[in-house]
C-alpha positions, 0 to 999 in steps of 0.5 A: 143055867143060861148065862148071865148078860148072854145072848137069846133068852138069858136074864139082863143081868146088866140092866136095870132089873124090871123088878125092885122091892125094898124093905117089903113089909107085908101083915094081916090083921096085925101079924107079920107075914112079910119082913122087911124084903129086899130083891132085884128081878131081871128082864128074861128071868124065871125067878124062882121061890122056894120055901115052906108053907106060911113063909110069905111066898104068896103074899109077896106075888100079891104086892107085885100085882097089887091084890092087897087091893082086895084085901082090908087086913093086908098092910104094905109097907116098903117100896115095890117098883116094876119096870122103874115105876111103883106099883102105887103110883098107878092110879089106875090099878087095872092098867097096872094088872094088864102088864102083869099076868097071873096064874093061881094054883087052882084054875080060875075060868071065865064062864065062857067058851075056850075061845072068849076066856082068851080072847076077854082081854084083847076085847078090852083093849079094843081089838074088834075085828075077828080075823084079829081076835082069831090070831091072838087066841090062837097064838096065845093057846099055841104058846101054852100048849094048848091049841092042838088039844082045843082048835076044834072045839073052841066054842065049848066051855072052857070048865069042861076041860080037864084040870090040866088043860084048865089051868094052861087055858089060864096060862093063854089067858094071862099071856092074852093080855101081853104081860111084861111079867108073869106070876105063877103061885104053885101051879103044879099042884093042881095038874098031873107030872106029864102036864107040868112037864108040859107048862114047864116047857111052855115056860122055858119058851117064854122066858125069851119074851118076858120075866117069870116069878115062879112060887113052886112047893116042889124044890126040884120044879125050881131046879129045872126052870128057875136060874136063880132062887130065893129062899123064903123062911117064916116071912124072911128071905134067908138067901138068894143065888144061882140055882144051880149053884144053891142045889150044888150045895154053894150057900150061905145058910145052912138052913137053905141045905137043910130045907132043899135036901127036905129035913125040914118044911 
């Protein structure tokens, strides 16, 4: 784990954290996925979460990102404040999403060519002049370990890539919009063990330029990548530490060594 307030690409511990939820409260139709959160998350950070299905990891990457937006039944309550500012005092939600990056489990391309799936946001910016849009997506295919596999082919559908190339064209398109932070919910599932390798070393690189929450069904994944780890149990967050510490067996709650050694979940 990088240590805390280090130098280089360490998480800030010292700072004030980018991310500030308090006494989240999450529900659909009525019924509780969510209760009554309360975490701090760090510049340089991969935060990771772990936990098994239906505990609310998911719902909590929506709140960061507003997509609550998008769904009538989904009720929040509580305080969620990035960068100081809550995400509800955004008037203009887009503005909000364009500083935060997201990837699903399943990869999500635009139906467009590899180049214009990249290079979709910075168009939205204003960015016009081809000689600029070239640097931005090959800098953003470079940085998710794509480029090499695509630089000549970039005018071809971006669906005919291969699941694995897929889902880090989706990671070159979130890193397009210049995020401060970056969500992934369960991106391995949908990719082979040689290509999360592969994300998972892009996203150690990226760690030096922005914040990471990683949502990942695989408890060793936050192992190797998260440098601390929440565990979430049926919409509750039993514990939260270091995660090398946690994975040693140092925890407060038994039920923490129970899940991570998988007897249950």
């Amino acid at each position: 784990m990088v240590e805390a307030n280090g130098a280089g690409a360490g998480p800030r511990y010292g700072e004030r954290p980018v991310v500030e939820v308090r006494d989240l409260a999450i529900s659909y139709g009525g019924k509780p996925a969510l209760k009554d959160v309360s975490l701090d998350i760090y510049r340089h950070e991969i935060f990771g979460i772990i936990g098994p299905a239906n505990s609310g990891k998911t719902s909590f990457l929506r709140a960061l990102n507003r997509m609550n937006d998008f769904n009538a039944g989904m009720k929040v309550r509580g305080s969620v404040e990035i960068n100081g500012k809550d995400v509800n005092a955004w008037q203009n939600v887009y503005a909000l999403r364009s500083r935060i990056g997201v990837v699903f489990p399943l990869p999500v391309g635009l139906p467009l060519s590899i180049y214009e799936n990249v290079a979709f946001s910075p168009r939205l910016r204003g960015i016009r002049r081809k000689a600029e849009l070239d640097e931005v997506v090959e800098r953003c295919l470079t940085r998710a370990a794509l480029w090499d596999e695509v630089k000549d082919r970039l005018d071809s559908l971006g669906s005919l890539l291969s699941g694995g190339q897929q889902q880090r064209l989706t990671i070159a398109r979130a890193l397009s919009q210049e995020p401060e932070l970056l969500l992934l919910d369960e991106f391995s599932i949908a990719v082979d063990p040689v290509t999360t390798m592969r994300i998972e070393d892009v996203l150690k690189e990226l760690r030096a330029e922005l914040t990471i929450v990683l949502v990942t069904n695989l408890v060793q994944q936050a192992r190797r990548l998260a440098d601390r780890t929440a565990f979430f149990l049926t919409g509750e967050v039993v514990e939260i530490g270091d995660t090398e510490e946690m994975f040693e067996g140092k925890v407060k709650d038994e039920r923490t060594t129970g899940y991570i050694e998988g007897r249950f979940g």
